[in-house]
C-alpha positions as CSV (number, residue, x, y, z in Angstrom):
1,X,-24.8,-31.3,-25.2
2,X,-21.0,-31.7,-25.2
3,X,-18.3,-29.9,-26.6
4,X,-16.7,-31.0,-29.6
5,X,-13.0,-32.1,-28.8
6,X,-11.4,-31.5,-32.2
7,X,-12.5,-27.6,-31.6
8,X,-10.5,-25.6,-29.5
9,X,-12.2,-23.0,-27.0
10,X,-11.9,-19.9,-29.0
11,X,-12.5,-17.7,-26.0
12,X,-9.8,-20.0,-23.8
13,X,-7.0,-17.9,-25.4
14,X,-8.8,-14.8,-24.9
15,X,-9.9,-15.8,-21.2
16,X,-5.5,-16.7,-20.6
17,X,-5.0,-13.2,-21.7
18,X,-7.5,-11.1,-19.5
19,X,-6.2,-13.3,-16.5
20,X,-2.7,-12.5,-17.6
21,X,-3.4,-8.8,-17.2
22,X,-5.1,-8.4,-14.0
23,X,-3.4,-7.9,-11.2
24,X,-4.3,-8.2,-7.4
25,X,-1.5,-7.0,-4.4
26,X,-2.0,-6.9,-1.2
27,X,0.3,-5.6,1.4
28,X,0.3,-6.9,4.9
29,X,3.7,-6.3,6.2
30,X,6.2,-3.4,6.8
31,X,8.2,-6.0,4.5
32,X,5.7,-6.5,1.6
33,X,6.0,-2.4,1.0
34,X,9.4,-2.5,0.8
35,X,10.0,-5.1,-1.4
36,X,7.1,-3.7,-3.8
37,X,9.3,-0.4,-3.8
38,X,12.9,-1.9,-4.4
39,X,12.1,-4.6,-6.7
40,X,9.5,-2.6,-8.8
41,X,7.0,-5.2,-8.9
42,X,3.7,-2.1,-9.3
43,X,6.2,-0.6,-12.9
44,X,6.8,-4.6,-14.0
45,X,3.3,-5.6,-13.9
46,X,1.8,-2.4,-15.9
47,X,4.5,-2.8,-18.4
48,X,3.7,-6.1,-18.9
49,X,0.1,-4.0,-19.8
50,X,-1.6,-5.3,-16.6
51,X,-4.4,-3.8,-14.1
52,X,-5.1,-4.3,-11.2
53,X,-5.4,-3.1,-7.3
54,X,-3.3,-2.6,-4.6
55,X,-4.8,-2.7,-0.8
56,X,-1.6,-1.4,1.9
57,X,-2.1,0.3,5.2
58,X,0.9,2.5,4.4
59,X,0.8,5.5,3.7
60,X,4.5,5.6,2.3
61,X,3.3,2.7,-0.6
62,X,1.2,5.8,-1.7
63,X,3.6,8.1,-3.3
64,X,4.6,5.3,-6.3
65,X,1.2,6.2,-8.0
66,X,3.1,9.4,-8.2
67,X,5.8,8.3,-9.0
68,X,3.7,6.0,-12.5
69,X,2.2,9.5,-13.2
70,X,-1.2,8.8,-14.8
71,X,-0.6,5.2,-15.0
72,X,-1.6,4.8,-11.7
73,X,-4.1,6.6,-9.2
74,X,-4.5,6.5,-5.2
75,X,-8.2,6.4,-4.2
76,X,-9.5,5.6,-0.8
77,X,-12.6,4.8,1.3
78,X,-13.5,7.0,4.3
79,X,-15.9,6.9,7.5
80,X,-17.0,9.7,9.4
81,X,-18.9,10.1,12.9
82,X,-21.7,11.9,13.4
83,X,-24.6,12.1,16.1
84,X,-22.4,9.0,17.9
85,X,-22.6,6.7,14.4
86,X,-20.0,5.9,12.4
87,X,-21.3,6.4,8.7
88,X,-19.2,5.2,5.5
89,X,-20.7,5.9,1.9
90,X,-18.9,3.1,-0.3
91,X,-17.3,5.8,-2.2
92,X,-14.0,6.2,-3.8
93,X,-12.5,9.5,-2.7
94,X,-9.5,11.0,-4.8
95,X,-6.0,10.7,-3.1
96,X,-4.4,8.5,-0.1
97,X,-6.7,8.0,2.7
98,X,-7.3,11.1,5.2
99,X,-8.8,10.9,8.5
100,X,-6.3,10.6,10.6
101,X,-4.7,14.1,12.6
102,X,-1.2,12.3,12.5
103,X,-1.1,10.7,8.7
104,X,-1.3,7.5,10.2
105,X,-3.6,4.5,9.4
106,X,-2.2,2.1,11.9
107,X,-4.1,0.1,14.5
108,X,-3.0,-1.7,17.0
109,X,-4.9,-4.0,19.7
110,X,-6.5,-7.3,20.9
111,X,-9.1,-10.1,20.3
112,X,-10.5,-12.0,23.2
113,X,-12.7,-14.8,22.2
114,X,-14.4,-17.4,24.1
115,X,-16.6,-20.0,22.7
116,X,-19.0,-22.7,23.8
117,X,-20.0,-26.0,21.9
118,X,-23.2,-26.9,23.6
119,X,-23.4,-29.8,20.9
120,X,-20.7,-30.8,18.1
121,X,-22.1,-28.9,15.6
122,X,-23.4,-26.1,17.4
123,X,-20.8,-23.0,18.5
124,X,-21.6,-19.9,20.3
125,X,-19.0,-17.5,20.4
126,X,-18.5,-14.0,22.1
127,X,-15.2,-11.5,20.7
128,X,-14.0,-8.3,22.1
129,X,-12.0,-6.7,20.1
130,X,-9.9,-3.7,21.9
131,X,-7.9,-0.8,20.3
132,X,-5.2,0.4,22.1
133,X,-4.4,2.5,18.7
134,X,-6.7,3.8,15.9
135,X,-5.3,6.2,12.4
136,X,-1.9,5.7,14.5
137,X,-2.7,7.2,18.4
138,X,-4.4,6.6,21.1
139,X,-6.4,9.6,22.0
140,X,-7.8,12.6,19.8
141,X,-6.8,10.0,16.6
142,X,-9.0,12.3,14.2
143,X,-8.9,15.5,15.3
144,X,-12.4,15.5,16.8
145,X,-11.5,14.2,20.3
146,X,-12.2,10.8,19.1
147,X,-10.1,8.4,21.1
148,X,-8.8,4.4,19.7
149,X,-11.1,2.4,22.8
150,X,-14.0,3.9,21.8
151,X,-13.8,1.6,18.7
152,X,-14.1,-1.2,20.4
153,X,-16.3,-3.7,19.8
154,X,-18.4,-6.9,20.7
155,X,-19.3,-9.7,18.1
156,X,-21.6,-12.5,19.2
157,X,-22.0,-15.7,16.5
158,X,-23.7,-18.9,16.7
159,X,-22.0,-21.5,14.4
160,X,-24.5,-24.3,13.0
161,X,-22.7,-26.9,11.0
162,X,-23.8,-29.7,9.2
């Protein structure tokens, strides 16, 4: 079955509209946050009546949901350690992220990869991945003694492409 030509997509317009209003921002950069701050790009896009999210690792992007009052909210996610796991509940918590005994989310580190193609569409790979800072220090990063390296990690994949 096909749709009729001569009849225009009555939820097309409404479809236009939802897309319209939803919003997505992500900031990456020291320079992302602030330009979101000077230019008020968060007040223009809920007066233009949209929603949306945005994701930053810094912790000063925070204080404009105070700054919309109840037009906009600061939630976070949060892991915690215990008996030598780290445990996260996929729950929104009220409020900028905590966890950290200095205020600070940022991370800092390295990635060493090395990978192997015993055939052309066959890859196995080994990463490292090192933290040199974790929540913004290098030891005691939490409060709890916990300290950025022992957050490192080793990933192992084997690509199969075809």
């Amino acid at each position: 079955m096909s749709a009729d030509p001569s009849r225009p997509d009555a939820g097309a317009g409404r479809r236009a509209e939802i897309a319209a209003n939803l919003a997505r921002v992500e900031e990456r950069i020291a320079a992302a946050t602030d330009f979101l701050r000077r230019a008020g790009v968060l007040r223009s896009l809920l007066d233009r009546g949209a929603i949306g999210l945005v994701t930053t690792h810094d912790l000063a992007l925070t204080a404009v949901a105070d700054e919309l009052s109840s037009r906009a909210v600061n939630v976070h996610f949060e892991d915690r350690f215990e008996a030598g796991e780290i445990l996260f509940d996929y729950t929104m918590k009220p409020g900028p992220v905590t966890g950290s005994a200095n205020g600070s989310p940022n991370s800092g580190g390295y990635l060493l990869q090395a990978g192997f193609w015993p055939d052309q569409n066959v890859e196995v790979s080994i990463l490292y991945q090192g933290f040199t800072t974790f929540n913004g220090a290098s030891q005691n990063y939490d409060g709890a003694g916990r300290n950025a390296g022992q957050n490192n990690t080793v990933y192992t994949s084997l690509w199969l492409m075809f």
